[in-house]
Backbone as CSV, one residue per row, in Angstrom:
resi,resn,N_x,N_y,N_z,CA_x,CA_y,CA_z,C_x,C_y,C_z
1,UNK,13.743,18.309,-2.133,12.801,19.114,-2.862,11.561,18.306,-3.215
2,UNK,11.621,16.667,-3.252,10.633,16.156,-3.637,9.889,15.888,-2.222
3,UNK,8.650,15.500,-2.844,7.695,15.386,-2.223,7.010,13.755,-2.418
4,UNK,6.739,12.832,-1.784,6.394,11.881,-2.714,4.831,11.439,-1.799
5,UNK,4.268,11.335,-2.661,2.768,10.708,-2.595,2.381,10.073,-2.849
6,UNK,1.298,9.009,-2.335,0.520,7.847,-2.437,-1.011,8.206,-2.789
7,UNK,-1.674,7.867,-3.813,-3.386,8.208,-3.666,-3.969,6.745,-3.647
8,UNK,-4.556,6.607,-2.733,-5.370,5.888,-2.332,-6.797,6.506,-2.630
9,UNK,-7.688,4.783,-2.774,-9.509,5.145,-2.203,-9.678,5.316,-0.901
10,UNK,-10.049,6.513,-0.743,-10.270,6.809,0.700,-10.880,5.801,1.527
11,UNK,-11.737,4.891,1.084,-12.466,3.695,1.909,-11.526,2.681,2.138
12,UNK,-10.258,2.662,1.850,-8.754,1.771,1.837,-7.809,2.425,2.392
13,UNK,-8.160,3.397,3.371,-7.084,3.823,3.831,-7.484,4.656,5.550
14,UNK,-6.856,4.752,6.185,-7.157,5.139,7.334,-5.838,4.872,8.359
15,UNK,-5.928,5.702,9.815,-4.434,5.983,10.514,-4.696,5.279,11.436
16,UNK,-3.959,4.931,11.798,-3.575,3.710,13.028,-3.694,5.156,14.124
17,UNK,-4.731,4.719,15.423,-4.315,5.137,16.952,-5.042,6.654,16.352
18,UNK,-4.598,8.010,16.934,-5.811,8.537,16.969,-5.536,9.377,15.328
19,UNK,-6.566,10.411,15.113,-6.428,10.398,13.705,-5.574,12.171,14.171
20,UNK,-5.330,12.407,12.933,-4.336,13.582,13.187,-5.480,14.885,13.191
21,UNK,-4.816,16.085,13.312,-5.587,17.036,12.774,-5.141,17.593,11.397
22,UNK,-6.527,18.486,11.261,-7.288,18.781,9.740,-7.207,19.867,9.707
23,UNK,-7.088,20.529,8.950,-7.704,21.971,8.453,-7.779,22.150,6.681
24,UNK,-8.682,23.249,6.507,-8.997,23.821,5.133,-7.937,24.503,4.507
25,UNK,-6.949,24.087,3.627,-6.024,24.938,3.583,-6.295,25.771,1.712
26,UNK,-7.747,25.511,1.530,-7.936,26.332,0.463,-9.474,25.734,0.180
27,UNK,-10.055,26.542,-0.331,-11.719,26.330,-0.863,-12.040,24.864,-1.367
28,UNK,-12.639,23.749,-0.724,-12.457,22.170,-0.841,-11.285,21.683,-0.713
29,UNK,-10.463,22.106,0.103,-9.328,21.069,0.227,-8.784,20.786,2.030
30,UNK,-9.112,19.595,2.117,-8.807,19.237,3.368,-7.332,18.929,3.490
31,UNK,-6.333,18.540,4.579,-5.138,18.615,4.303,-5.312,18.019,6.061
32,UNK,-4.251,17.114,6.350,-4.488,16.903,7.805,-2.438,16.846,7.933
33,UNK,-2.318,16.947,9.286,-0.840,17.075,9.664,-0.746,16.030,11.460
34,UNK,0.325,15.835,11.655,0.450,15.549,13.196,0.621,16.891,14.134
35,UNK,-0.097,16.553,15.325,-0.571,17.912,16.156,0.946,17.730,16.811
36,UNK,1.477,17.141,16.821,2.886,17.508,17.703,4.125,17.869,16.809
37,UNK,4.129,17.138,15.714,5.662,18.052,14.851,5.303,18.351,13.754
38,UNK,4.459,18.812,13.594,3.360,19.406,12.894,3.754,18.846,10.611
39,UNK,4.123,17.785,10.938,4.462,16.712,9.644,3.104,16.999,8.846
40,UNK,3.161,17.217,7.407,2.111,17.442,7.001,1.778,15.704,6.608
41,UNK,0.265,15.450,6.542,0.193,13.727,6.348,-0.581,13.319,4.940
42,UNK,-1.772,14.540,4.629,-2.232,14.482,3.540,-3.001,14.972,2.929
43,UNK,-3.950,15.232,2.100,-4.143,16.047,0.712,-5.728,15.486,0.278
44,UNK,-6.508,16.302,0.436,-7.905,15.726,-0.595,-8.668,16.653,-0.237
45,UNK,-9.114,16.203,-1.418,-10.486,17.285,-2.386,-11.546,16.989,-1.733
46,UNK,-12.184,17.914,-1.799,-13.602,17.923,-1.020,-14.781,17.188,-2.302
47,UNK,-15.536,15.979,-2.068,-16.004,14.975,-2.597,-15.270,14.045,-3.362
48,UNK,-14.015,13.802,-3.506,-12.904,13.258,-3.893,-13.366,11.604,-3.315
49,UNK,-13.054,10.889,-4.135,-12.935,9.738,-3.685,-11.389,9.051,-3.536
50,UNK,-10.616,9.550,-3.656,-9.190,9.529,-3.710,-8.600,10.266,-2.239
51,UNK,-7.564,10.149,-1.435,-6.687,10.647,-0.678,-5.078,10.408,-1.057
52,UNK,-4.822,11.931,-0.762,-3.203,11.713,-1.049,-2.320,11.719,-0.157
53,UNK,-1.740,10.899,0.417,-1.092,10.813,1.274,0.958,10.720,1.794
54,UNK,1.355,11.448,2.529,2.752,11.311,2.189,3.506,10.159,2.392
55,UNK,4.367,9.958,1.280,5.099,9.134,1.554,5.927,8.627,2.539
56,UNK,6.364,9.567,3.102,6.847,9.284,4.703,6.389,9.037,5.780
57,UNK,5.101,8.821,5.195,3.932,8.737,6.215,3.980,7.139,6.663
58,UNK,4.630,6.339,5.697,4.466,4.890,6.043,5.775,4.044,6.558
59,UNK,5.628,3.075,7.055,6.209,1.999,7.674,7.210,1.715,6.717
60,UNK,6.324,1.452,5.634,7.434,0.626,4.166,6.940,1.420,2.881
61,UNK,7.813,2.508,3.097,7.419,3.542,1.412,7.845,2.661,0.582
62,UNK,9.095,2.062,0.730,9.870,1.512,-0.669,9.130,0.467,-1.365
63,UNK,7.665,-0.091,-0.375,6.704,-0.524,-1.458,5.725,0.213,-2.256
64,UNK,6.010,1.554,-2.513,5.139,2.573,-2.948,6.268,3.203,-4.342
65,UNK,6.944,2.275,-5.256,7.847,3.387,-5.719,7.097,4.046,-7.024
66,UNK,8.015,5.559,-7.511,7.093,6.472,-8.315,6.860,6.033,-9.521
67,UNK,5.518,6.657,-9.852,5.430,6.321,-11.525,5.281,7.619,-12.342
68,UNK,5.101,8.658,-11.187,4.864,10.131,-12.405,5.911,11.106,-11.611
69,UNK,5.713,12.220,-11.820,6.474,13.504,-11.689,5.545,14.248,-12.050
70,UNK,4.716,15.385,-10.780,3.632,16.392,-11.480,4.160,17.575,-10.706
71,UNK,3.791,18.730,-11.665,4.321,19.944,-11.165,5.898,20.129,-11.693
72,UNK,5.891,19.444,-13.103,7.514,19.626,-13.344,7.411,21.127,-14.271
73,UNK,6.464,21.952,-14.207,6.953,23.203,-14.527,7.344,24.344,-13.205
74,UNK,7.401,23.579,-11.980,8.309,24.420,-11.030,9.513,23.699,-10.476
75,UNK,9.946,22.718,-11.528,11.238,22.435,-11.013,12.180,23.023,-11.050
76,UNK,13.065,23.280,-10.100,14.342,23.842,-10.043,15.191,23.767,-11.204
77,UNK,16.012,24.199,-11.380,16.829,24.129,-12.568,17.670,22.950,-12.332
78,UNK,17.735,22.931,-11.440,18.902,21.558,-10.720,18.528,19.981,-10.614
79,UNK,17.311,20.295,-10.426,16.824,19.408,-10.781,16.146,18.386,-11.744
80,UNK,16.796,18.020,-12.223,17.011,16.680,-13.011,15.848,15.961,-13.533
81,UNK,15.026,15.935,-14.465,14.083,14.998,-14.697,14.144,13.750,-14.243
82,UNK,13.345,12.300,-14.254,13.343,11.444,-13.853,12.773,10.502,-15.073
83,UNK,13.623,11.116,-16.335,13.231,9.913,-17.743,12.653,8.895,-17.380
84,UNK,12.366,8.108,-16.476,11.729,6.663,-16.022,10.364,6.570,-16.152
85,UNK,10.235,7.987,-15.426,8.844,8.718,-14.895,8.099,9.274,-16.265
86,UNK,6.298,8.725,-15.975,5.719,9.925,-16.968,5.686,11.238,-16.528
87,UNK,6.202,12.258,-17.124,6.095,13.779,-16.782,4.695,14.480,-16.939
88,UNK,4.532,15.446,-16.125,3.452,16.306,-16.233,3.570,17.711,-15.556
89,UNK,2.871,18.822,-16.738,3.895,19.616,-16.302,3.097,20.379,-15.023
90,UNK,1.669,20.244,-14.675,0.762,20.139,-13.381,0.646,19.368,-12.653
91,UNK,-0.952,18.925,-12.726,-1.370,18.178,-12.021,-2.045,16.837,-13.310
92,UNK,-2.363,15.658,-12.562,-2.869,15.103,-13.226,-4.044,15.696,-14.118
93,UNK,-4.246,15.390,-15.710,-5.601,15.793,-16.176,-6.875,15.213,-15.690
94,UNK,-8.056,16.266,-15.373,-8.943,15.783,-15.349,-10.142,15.185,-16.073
C-alpha cells in the first residue's frame, strides 16, 4: 500500500541512459513513467524546484530510509501508523 519517495533538487538528480516518458497528469503536474512496464518514476510541480521520485526507482533505496508519512488521512484501517515517523495528515505544509 505504501508508496515511498525521495525529493530531490531537481539540478541533483537526473536518469541514467535515455530519459523516460512524461505526461500531465493534472494542471502543473508533470509525472514521468518507463515506456515499457509502464513503472510510474516520478512526481513534480510545474516551477517546483524539488522532484519526487520513487523509491524503487533506485539501485540502493535502503540508503533513502523514511522520515514522514503524508496522506495518513487515507490510510487503511489496517494499516498501522509508523510512531517513528512524523505524521501528516496530507501533504507537506506549504
Amino acid at each position: 500500500m505504501h508508496v515511498g519517495w525521495v525529493t530531490a533538487k531537481t539540478e541533483q538528480f537526473h536518469f541514467e541512459g535515455a530519459p523516460p516518458k512524461a505526461y500531465i497528469s493534472s494542471q502543473g503536474v508533470q509525472r514521468t513513467f518507463c515506456e515499457y512496464c509502464g513503472t510510474a518514476l516520478t512526481w513534480q510541480k510545474e516551477g517546483n524546484s524539488e522532484i519526487d521520485v520513487t523509491l524503487a526507482s533506485f539501485h540502493c533505496s535502503e540508503d533513502f530510509p523514511p522520515s514522514d508519512e503524508l496522506w495518513t488521512t487515507h490510510r487503511p484501517a489496517w494499516d498501522l501508523p509508523d510512531h517513528r515517523l512524523k505524521q501528516w495528515l496530507e501533504d507537506f505544509p506549504d
